[in-house]
C-alpha positions in Angstrom: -3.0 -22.0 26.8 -0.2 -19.7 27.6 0.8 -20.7 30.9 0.8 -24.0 29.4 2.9 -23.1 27.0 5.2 -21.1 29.3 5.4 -24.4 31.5 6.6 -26.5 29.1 9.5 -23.9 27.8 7.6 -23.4 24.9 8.1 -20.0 23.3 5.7 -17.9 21.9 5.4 -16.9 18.8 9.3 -18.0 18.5 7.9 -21.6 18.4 3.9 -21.6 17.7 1.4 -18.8 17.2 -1.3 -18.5 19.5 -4.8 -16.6 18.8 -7.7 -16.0 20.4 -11.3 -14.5 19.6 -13.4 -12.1 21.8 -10.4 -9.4 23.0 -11.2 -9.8 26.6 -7.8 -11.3 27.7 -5.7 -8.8 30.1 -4.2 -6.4 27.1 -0.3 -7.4 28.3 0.6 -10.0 30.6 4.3 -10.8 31.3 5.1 -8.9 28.6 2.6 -11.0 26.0 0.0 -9.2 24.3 -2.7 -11.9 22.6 -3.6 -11.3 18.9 -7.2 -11.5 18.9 -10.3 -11.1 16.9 -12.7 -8.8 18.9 -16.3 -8.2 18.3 -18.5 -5.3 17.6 -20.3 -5.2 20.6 -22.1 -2.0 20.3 -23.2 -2.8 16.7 -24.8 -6.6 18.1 -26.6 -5.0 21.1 -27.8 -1.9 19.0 -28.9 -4.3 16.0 -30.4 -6.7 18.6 -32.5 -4.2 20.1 -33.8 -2.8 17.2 -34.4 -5.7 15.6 -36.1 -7.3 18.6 -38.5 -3.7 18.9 -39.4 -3.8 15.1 -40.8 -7.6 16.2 -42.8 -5.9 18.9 -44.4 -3.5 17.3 -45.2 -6.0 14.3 -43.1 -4.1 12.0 -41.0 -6.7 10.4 -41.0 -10.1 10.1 -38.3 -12.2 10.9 -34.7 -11.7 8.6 -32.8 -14.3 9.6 -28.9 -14.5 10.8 -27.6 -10.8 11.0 -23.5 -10.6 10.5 -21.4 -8.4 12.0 -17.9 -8.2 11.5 -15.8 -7.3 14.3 -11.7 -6.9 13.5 -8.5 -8.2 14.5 -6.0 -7.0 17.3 -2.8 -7.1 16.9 -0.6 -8.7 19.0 2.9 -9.9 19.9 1.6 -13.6 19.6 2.0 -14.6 15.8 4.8 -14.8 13.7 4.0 -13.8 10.3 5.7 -15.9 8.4 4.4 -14.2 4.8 5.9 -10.8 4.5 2.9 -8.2 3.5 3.9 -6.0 1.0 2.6 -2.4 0.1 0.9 -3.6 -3.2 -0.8 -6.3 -1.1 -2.5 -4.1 0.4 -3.0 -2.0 -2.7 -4.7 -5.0 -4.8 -7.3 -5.5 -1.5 -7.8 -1.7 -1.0 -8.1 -1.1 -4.7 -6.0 1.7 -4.8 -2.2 2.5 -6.0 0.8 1.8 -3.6 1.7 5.2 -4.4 -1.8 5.8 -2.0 -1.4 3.2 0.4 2.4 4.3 1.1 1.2 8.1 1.6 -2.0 7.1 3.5 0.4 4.9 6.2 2.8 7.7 6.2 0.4 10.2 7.0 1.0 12.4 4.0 -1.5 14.9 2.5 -3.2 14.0 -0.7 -5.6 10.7 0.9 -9.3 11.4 2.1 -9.4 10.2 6.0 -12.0 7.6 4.9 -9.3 6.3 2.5 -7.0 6.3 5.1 -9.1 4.5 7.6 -9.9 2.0 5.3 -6.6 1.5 4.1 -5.0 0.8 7.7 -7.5 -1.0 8.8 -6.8 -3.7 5.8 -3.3 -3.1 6.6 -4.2 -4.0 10.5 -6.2 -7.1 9.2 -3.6 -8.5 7.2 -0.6 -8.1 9.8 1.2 -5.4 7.9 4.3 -4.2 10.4 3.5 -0.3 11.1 7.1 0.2 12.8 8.8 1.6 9.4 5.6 4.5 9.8 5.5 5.5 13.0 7.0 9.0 14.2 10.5 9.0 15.2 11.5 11.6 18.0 15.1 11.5 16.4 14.5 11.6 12.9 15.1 8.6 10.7 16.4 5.4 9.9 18.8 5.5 7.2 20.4 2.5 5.5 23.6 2.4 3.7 25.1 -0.4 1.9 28.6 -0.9 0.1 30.5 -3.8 -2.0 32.8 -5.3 0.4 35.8 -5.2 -2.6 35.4 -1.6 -1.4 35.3 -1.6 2.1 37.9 -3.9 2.8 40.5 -1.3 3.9 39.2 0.6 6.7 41.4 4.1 5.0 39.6 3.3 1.4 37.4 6.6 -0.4 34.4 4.9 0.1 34.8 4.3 3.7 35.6 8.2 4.0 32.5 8.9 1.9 30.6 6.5 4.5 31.6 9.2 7.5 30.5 11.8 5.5 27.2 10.1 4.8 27.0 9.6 8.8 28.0 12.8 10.0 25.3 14.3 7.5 23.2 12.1 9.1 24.1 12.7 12.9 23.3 16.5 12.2 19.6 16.0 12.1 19.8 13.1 14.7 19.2 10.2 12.3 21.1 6.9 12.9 22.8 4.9 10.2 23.2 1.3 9.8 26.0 -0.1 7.0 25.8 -3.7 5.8 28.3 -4.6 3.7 27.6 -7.3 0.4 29.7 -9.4 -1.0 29.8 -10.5 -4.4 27.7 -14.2 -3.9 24.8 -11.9 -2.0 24.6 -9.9 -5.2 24.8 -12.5 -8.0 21.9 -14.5 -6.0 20.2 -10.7 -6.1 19.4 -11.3 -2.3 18.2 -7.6 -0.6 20.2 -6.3 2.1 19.2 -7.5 5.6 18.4 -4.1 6.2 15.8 -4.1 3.3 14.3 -7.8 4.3 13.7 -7.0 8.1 12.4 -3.3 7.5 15.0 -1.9 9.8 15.3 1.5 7.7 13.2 4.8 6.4 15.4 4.8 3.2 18.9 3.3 1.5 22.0 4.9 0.6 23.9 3.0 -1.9 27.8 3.9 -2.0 29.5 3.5 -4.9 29.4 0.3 -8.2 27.6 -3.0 -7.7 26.1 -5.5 -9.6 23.9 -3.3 -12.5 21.1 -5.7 -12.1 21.4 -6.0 -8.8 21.1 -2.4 -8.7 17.9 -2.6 -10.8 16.3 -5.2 -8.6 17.6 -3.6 -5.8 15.1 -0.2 -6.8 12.5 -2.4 -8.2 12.0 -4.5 -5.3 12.0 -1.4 -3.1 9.4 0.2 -0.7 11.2 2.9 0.3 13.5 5.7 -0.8 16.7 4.7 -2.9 19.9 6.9 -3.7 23.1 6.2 -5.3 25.9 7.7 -3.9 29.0 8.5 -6.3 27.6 6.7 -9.4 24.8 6.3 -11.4 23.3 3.8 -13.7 21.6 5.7 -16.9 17.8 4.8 -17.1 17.4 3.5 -13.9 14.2 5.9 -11.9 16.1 6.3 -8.9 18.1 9.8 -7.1 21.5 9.6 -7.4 24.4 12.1 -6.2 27.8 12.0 -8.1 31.5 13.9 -8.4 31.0 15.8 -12.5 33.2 13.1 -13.7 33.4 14.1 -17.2 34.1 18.2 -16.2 36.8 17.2 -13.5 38.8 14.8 -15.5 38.0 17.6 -18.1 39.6 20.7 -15.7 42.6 18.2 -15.0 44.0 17.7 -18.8 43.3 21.1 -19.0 45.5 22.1 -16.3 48.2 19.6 -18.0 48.0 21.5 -21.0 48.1 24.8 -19.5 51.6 23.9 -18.3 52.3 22.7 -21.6 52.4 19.0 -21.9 50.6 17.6 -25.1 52.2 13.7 -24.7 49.1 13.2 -22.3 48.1 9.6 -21.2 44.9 8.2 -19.2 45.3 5.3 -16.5 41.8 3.8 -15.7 40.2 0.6 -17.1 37.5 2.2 -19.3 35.1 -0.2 -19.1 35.6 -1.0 -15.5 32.7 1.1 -14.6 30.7 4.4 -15.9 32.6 6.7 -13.8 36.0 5.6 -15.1 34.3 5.8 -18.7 32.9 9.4 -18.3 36.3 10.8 -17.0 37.7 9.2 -19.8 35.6 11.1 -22.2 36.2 14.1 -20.4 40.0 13.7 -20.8 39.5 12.7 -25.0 37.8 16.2 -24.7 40.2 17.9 -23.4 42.7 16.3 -26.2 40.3 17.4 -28.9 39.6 20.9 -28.3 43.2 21.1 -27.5 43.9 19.3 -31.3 45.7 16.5 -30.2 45.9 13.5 -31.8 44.4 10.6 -29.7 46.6 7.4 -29.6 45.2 4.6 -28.6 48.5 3.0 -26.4 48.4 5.8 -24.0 45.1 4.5 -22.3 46.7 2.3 -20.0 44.8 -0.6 -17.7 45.0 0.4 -13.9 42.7 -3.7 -13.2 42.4 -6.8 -13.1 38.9 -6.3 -14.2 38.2 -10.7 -13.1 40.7 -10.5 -10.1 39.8 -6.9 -9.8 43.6 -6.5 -8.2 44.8 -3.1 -9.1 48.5 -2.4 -11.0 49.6 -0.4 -13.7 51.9 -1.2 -16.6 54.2 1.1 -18.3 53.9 2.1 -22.1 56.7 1.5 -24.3 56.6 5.0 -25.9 56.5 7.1 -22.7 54.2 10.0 -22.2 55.3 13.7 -20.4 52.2 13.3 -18.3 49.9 10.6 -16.7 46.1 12.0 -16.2 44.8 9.2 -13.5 41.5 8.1 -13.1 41.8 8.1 -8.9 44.3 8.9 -6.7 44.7 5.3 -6.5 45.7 4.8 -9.8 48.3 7.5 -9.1 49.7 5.7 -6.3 50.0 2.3 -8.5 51.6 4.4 -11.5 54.0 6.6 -9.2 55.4 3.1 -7.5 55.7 1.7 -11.1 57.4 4.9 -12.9 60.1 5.4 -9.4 61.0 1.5 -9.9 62.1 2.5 -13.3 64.0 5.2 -12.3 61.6 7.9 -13.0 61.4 11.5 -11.5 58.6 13.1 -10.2 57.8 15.4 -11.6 61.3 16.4 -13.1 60.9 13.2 -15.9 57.1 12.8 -16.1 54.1 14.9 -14.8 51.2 12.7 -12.9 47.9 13.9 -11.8 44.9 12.2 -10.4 41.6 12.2 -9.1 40.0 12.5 -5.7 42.0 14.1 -3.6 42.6 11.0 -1.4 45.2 8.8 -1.3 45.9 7.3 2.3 48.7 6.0 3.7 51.5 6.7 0.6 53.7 8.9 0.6 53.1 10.3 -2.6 49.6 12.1 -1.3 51.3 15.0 -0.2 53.0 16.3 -3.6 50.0 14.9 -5.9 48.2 17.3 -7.7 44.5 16.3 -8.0 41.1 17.3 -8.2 39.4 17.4 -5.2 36.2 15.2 -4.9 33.8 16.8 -2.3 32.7 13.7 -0.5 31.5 16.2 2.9 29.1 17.6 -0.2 28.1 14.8 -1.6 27.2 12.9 1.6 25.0 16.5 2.9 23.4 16.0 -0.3 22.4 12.2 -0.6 21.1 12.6 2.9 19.1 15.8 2.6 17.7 14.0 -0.7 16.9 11.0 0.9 15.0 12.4 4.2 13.1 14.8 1.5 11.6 11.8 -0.2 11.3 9.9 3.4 9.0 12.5 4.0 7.4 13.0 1.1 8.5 16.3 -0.2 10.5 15.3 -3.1 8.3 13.7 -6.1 10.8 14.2 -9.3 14.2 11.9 -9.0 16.9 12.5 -11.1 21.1 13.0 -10.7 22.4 15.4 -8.8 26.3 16.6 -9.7 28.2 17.7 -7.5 31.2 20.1 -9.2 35.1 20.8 -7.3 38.5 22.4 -7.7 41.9 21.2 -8.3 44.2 21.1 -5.7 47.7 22.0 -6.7 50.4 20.5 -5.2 53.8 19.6 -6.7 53.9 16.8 -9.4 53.7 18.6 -12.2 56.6 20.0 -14.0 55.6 22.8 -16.3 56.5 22.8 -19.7 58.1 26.1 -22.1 58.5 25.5 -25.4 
């Protein structure tokens, strides 16, 4: 049938499945190995013979049809066109996924007759092994990112990408990056990566969709961890900047050189990073007995466009505390237009510690976000719970300094 097939430019299992019963086909033949049921042999001649002795000796009387199951060989000959899943194989097996993952992983904790069993059901029902099998050069790892932030190829999150591969290249692991835009995430469609089981575990870098987030980790059969944000309640590792004690530190420092006409520039409810370096600015303003005012938290988005610009307050400010280095590049453009020093009229600092391509990076005081940490960290985490040895989750922060630099003007009163 499959030099028919072959003849007629017929592809197999591109085009139609082809199996077989009895296993006694040539193992590979042009590069085609037959998916085939294959019989017990040794159990059929042993129960013949024993069965046919008994008769003999007029020990037993006749019992009918005997059954013996034999098992299927995998092959390269049938495309499965029904993905298996880890609690498929759970429900038949009657265990947890939790065993079945641990028992195809070869991790401690399962009997080896539990195993057995376990991959044998997995064999049976066409489960893909290729996600368990040992990897001379470490592991597969996955990392995804909104394409509203991958755009640029100078933007943070492409910088904390290199990071995340240089981690990775270190203990000889690849990485593959698929980029989503905004339709894949409202339809709440998995990453190729995810669909085709081309990775160990997922690295997500920075905001998407919330529930696509929370589908994302429920859908999952492998490892998950944020990278530079976090969504509160979700079980899932995640690895971020201490928001709230860096934007903290920074209108600290602001008051140190004693400015107390202090504004924030981030759109609060963008996302919770912006929001928890918001709070840690109000801190700073409180223990510092400052009055807050309410028209000195300026918009930095577009939160439908998402296009980023900053608009100046009537009532100015000594000091702008930014929520990114970004933000600090929008608001230094906006203040020199109007004729405004910096830092001999107003004070700016931001958050980051990158700011590509403008010529204000250079003299921007900032606090430095340790992306080269962060990334070490998210992959360390990831391959621990690849491999088993991580069983808590939880966020892991990842603290920094300021680095000074020359827009702030300091203050005597």
């Amino acid at each position: 049938m499959l030099e028919r097939l072959k003849e007629r430019g017929v592809r197999v299992p591109e085009d139609v499945s082809v199996v077989s019963f009895d296993n006694y086909y040539p193992q590979v033949q042009d590069g085609v190995k037959l998916c085939t049921y294959e019989n017990d042999e040794k159990v059929i001649a042993r129960i013949s013979v024993s069965t046919l002795l008994k008769r003999i000796e007029g020990k037993s009387r006749p019992e009918g049809v005997r059954i013996v199951e034999g098992r299927i060989v995998p092959g390269n000959t049938v495309r499965f066109r029904g993905e298996v899943k880890l609690k498929d194989i759970a429900q038949a097996a009657g265990v947890s996924t939790v065993t079945v993952s641990n028992a195809l992983s070869g991790k401690r904790g399962v009997s080896n007759d539990v195993r057995e069993k376990i991959e044998e059901i997995a064999r049976n029902m066409g489960y893909d092994f290729s996600r368990y099998e040992k990897k001379e050069g470490g592991y597969r790892i996955g990392v995804i990112a909104s394409e509203m932030y991958m755009e640029m190829g100078t933007s943070f999150y492409w910088a904390m990408y290199q990071q995340v591969v240089y981690a990775a290249s270190k203990s000889r692991s690849q990485t593959m990056l698929e980029i989503l835009d905004t339709d894949m995430q409202r339809r709440d469609e998995l990453p190729k990566l995810m669909r085709e089981k081309m990775i160990d575990g997922l690295i997500v870098i920075g905001w998407h969709f919330k529930s696509y987030v929370e589908n994302l980790v429920k859908k999952s059969e492998i490892p998950i961890v944020l990278l530079d944000f976090q969504i509160k309640g979700l079980k899932c590792d995640a690895v971020m900047s201490g928001n709230y004690i860096g934007m903290y530190k920074m209108t600290h420092y602001l008051l140190e050189k004693g400015h107390r006409d202090i504004a924030f520039v981030g759109s609060v409810y963008a996302n919770e990073n912006i929001m928890d370096r918001y709070y840690g600015y109000r801190k700073g303003l409180e223990e510092a007995g400052i009055p807050f005012r309410k028209e000195w938290v300026l918009e930095d988005r577009d939160l439908i466009v998402g296009d980023m610009r900053v608009e100046l307050p009537d009532n100015m400010p000594t000091a702008f505390v930014c929520n990114s280095d970004l933000s600090a590049g929008y608001l230094y453009d906006a203040l020199t237009e109007k004729g405004f020093r910096i830092p001999e009229d107003i004070s700016i600092v931001g958050y980051d510690n990158y700011l590509f391509g403008h010529s204000f990076a250079d003299r921007l005081t900032t606090y430095n976000v340790d992306i080269k940490r962060m990334g070490a960290i998210a992959v360390k985490l990831l391959m621990g719970k690849i491999r088993g040895d991580e069983k808590h989750w939880g966020t892991r922060y990842v603290d920094s300094v300021i680095v000074e630099r020359d827009s702030v003007k300091e203050l005597r009163w």
